[in-house]
C-alpha positions as CSV (number, residue, x, y, z in Angstrom):
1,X,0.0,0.0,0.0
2,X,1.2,3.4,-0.6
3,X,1.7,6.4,1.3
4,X,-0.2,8.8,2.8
5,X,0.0,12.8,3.1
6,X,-2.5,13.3,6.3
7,X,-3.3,17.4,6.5
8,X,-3.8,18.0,9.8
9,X,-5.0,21.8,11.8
10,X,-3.1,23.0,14.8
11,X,-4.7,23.8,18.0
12,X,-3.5,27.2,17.1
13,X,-5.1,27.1,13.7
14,X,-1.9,26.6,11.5
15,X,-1.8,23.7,9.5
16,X,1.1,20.7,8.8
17,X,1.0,17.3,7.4
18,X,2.0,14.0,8.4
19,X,3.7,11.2,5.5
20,X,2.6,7.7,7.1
21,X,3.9,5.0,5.6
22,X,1.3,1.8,4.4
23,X,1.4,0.3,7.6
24,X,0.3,3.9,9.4
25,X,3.6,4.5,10.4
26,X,4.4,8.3,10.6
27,X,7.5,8.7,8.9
28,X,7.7,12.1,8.5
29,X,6.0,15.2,10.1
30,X,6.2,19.2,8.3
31,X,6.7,22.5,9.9
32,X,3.7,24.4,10.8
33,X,2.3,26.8,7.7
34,X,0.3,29.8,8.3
35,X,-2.6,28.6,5.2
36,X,-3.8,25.3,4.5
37,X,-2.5,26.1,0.3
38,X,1.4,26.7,2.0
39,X,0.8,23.1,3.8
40,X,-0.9,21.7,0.6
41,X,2.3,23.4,-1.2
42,X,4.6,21.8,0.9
43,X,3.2,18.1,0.0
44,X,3.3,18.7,-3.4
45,X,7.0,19.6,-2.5
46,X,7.8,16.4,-1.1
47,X,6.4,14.7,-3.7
48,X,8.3,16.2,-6.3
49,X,11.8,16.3,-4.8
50,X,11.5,13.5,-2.6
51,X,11.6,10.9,-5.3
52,X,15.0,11.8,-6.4
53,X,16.3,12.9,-3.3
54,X,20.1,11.4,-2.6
55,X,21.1,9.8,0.8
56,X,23.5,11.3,2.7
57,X,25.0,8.3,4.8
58,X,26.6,10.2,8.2
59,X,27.2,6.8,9.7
């Protein structure tokens, strides 16, 4: 199963997203945007650059 961008609203109204893996698994959580199209931006973000994206091994 694929992954899942969940839009969520803050408490204090701004809005962020969580990616959760097939299993539900939050694997990733945004910074807080001040509109719902900067969060919606910011998935559409990861999707783009994400699949490409190289991995910087620090171990």
């Amino acid at each position: 199963m694929a992954g899942t961008f969940e839009l969520k609203t803050a408490k204090s109204g701004q809005f962020h997203f969580n990616l959760k893996a097939g299993n539900g698994q939050v694997i990733a959580t945004s910074e807080m945007y001040e509109s719902k199209a900067s969060a919606l931006n910011g998935i559409e973000s990861v999707k783009a650059n994400a699949a490409g994206a190289a991995i910087d091994d620090q171990t």
